[in-house]
N, C-alpha and C positions, 0 to 999 in steps of 0.2 A: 504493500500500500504506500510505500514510500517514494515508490518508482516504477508504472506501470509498464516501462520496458525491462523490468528484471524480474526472475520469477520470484515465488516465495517459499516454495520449495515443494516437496512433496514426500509422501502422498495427502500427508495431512494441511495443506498449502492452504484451504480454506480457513482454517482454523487458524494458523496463524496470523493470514491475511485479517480474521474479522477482528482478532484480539487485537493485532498492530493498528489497524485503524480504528479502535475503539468502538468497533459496533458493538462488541461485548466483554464484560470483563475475566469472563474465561471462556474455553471450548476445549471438548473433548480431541483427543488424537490417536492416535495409531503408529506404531513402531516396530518392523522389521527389519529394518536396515538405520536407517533414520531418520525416519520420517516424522516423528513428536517431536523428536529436539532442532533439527535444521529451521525447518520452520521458523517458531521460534524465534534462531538467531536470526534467517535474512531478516525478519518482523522486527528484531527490537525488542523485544519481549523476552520473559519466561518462561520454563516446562522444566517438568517433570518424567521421566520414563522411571518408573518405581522397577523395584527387584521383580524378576519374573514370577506371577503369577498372585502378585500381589492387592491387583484389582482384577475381577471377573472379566474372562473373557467372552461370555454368554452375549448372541446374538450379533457377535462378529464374524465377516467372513475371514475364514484363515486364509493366509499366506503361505506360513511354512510354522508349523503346530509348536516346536520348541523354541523358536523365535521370536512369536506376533508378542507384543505387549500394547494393555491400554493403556493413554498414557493423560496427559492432562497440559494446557498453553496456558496462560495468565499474563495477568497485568502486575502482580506482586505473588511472591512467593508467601504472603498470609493467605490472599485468595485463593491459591491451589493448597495451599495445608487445610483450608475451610473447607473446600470439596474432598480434597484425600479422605478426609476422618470423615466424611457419609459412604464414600463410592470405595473404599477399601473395605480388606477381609474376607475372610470365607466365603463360596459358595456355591451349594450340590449343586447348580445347572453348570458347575464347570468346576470338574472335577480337578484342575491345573491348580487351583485357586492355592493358597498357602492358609494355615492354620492359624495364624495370628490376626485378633483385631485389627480394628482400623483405628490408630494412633488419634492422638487429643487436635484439635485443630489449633488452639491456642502452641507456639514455638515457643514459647516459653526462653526468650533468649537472654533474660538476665539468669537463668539457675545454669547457663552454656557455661563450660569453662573455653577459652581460648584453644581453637581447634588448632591441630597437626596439620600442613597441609604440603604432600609431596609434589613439586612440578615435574611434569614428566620431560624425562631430557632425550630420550632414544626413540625412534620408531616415528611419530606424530609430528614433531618439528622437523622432519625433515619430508615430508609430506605437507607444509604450513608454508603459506606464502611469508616476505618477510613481516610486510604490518599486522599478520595476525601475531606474529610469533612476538610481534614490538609489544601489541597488545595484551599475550600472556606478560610479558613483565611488566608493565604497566598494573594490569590487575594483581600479580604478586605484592610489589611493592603497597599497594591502597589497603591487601588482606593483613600483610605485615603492621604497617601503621595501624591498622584496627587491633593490634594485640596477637595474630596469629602468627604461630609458628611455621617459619617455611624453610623445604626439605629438599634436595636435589632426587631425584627417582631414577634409575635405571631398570625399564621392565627386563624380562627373561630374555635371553640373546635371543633362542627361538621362538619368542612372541609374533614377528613377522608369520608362522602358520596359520595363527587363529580366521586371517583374511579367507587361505583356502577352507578351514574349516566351516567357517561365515558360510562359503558359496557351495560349499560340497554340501552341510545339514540340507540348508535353504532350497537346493536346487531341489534335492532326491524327494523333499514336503511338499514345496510349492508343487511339482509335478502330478505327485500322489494324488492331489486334492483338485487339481487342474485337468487332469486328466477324467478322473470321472466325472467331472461338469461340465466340460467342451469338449470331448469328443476328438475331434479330427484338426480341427483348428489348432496345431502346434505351433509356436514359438519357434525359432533359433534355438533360448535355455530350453524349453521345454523337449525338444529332441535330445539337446546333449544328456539333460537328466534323465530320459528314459533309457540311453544306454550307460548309465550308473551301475557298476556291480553292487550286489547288496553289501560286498565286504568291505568297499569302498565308504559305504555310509557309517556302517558300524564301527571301523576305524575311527570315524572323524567323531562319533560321538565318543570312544573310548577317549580319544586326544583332548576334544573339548573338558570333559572333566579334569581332566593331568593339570590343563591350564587353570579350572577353576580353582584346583587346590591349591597352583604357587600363588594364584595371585590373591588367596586368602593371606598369606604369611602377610606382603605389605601395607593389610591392613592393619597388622599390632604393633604397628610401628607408623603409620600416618593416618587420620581419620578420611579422608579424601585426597582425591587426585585430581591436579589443576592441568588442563589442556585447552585446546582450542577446539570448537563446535564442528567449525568447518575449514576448508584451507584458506578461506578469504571471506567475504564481503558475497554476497545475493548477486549470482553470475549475473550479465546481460542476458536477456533472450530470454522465450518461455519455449524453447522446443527440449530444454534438459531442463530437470528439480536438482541439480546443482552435483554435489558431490557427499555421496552417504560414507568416507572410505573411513573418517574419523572417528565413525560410529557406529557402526557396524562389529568390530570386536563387544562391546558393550552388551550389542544387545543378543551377541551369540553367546557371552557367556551369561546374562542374565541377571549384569548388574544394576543395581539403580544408580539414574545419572541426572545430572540436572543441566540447563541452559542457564547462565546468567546473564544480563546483560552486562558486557564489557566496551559500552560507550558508541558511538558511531565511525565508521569509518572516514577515510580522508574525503573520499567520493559523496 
């Protein structure tokens, strides 16, 4: 909305578009790749993609079943913690759902202590244009002066997988679920995923977990990881929804991640 010749991303592109122009002060989104958070950034805005299976997935169409996550766009991160605590928590129409209520909406951010906060130095920044990457220290520095603590991060040397893993789950689900509903109509991916070996897929979920385990360790050591949304600024043109490549590990391992707004760009 800030620029009718640049998209605002996708697939959730409405959603961020209506928040970033204030036609409303949240909307619902959708997350496979990343489509709740980009959004989002090109808008200006906030979101939310919570840990997998943390808000029901009941009445969505799937994508790719250990992937899709609902996710939530806002105008402040109180009005999405205000929806979180109704729209999280259990529930039998969707068996993925996680066992834990839905958290208080009130942040409660005077009983916070001073968060940990690792930057990530490998993998992402070298995929970041340079004004994003100016604009991660930009934002470090503002989180610093606020009282938090900041940490240099080096992910797994073999982190670079999680991409193939991304495309290998996603392909062999999306197909699954593609295929008994269109028929004949294939895709490009959707060929390449029909000649997926089954062992191919089971691998990548064996692999995905390995991942999910190291990257539990650098959480007892930082409470969050500071990176950039996207490689740049809401591309020109609406024939691409920009670039998922930033986020896409995330939501293959089924973390929760947030969008903050980190300012406007030079453009």
């Amino acid at each position: 909305p800030w620029n009718l010749a640049h998209t605002a991303g996708g697939t959730s592109s409405g959603s961020g578009a209506a928040v970033g122009a204030r036609m409303v002060p949240l909307a619902l989104g959708e997350q496979t790749a990343g489509s709740n958070l980009r959004p989002a950034a090109y808008c200006g805005v906030e979101a939310l993609k919570p840990t997998y299976g943390r808000i029901s997935r009941f009445g969505m169409a799937p994508f790719a079943w250990s992937h899709d996550h609902a996710g939530l766009i806002g105008l402040t991160m109180a009005d999405i913690a205000l929806v979180f605590s109704i729209v999280a928590g259990p529930d039998p129409l969707d068996m993925t759902t996680r066992p834990e209520g839905a958290p208080p909406a009130d942040l409660a951010m005077g009983d916070m202590r001073p968060p940990r906060i690792g930057i990530v130095r490998n993998f992402f920044p070298e995929k970041t244009e340079a004004v994003m990457n100016e604009a991660i220290e930009a934002s470090a520095a503002k989180l610093k002066a606020a009282g938090a603590a900041l940490v240099d991060v080096m992910l797994p040397e073999d982190f670079g997988l999680v991409w193939l893993l991304h495309r290998t789950v996603g392909g062999a689900e999306g197909f699954t679920y593609r295929s008994a509903k269109v028929g004949d109509g294939m895709t490009g991916r959707d060929l390449a995923a029909s000649l997926l070996p089954a062992s191919y897929y089971l691998q990548a979920q064996r692999l995905r977990r390995v991942f999910w385990t190291k990257l539990q360790a650098y959480f007892s050591d930082v409470d969050a990881l500071l990176m950039a949304v996207a490689p740049g600024a809401a591309p020109e043109g609406i024939a691409s929804t920009g670039d998922a490549t930033l986020l896409s590990p995330w939501s293959c391992m089924g973390y929760p991640s947030l969008t903050v707004n980190g300012g406007l760009s030079p453009q």
